[in-house]
C-alpha positions in Angstrom: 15.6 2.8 28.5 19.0 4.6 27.8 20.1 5.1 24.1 23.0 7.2 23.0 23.8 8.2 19.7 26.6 9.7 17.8 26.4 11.5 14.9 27.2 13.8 12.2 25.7 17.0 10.2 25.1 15.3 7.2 24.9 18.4 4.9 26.0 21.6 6.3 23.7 24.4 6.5 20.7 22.3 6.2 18.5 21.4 9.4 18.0 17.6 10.3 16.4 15.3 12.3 18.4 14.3 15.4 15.8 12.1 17.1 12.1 11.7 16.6 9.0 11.9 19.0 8.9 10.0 21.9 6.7 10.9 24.6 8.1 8.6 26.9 11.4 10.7 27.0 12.8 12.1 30.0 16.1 12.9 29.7 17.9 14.5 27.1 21.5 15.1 26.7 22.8 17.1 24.0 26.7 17.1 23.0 28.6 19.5 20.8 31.7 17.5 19.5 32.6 20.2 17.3 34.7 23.3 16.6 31.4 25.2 15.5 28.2 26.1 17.5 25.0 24.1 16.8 21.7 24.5 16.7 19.2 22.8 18.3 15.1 23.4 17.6 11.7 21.0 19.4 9.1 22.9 17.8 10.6 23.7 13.8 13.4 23.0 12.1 16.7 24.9 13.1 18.5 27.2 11.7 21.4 29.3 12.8 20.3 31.6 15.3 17.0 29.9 15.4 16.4 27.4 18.8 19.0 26.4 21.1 22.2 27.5 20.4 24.7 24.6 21.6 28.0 26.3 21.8 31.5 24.2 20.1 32.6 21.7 22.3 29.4 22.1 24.8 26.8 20.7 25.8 22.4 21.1 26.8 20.9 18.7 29.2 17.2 18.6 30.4 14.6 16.4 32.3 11.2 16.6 31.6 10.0 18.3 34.4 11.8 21.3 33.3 11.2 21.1 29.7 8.8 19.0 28.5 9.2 19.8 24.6 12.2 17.0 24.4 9.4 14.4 24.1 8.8 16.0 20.4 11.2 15.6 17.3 14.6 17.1 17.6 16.0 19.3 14.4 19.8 20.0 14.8 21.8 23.0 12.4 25.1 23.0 11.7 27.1 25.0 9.0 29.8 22.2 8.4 29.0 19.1 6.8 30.4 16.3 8.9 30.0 18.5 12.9 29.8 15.5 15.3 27.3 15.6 17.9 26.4 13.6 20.7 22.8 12.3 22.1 22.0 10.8 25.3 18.3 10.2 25.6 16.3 8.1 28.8 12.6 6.9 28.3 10.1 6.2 31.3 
């Protein structure tokens, strides 16, 4: 099943969650719809300079073959309250 969702750094330098668990996941899209980089983190939350850095106006994408941590939760940084982002997920 394909979900996609749009969103926004709710409060800027603070990590939160993006997406939670799903162990059926296999794709995973990540969009940076901002002017700033972000962070993305599987494993703890993130922090600048800590995970994935997603760079302003780029984007991550993985399959599960290749990565098989985007079945855990997802923890997204940003420093600017109100960053957009973009998600594209696909579960088995």
């Amino acid at each position: 099943m394909r979900e996609q969702i749009n969103d926004t750094i709710t409060a800027g330098g603070t990590a939160q969650e993006a997406l939670t668990a799903e162990p059926y996941r296999k794709y995973l899209l990540v969009q940076n719809n901002s002017d700033e980089a972000l962070w993305i983190n599987f494993q703890d939350e993130a922090d600048e300079d800590v995970g994935i850095k997603i760079a302003a106006g780029g984007s991550g994408e993985w399959e599960y073959e290749t990565m098989p941590q985007i079945v855990n939760a997802m923890s997204i940084f940003g420093a600017t309250t109100g960053s957009k982002f973009g998600i594209t997920t696909d579960s088995k």
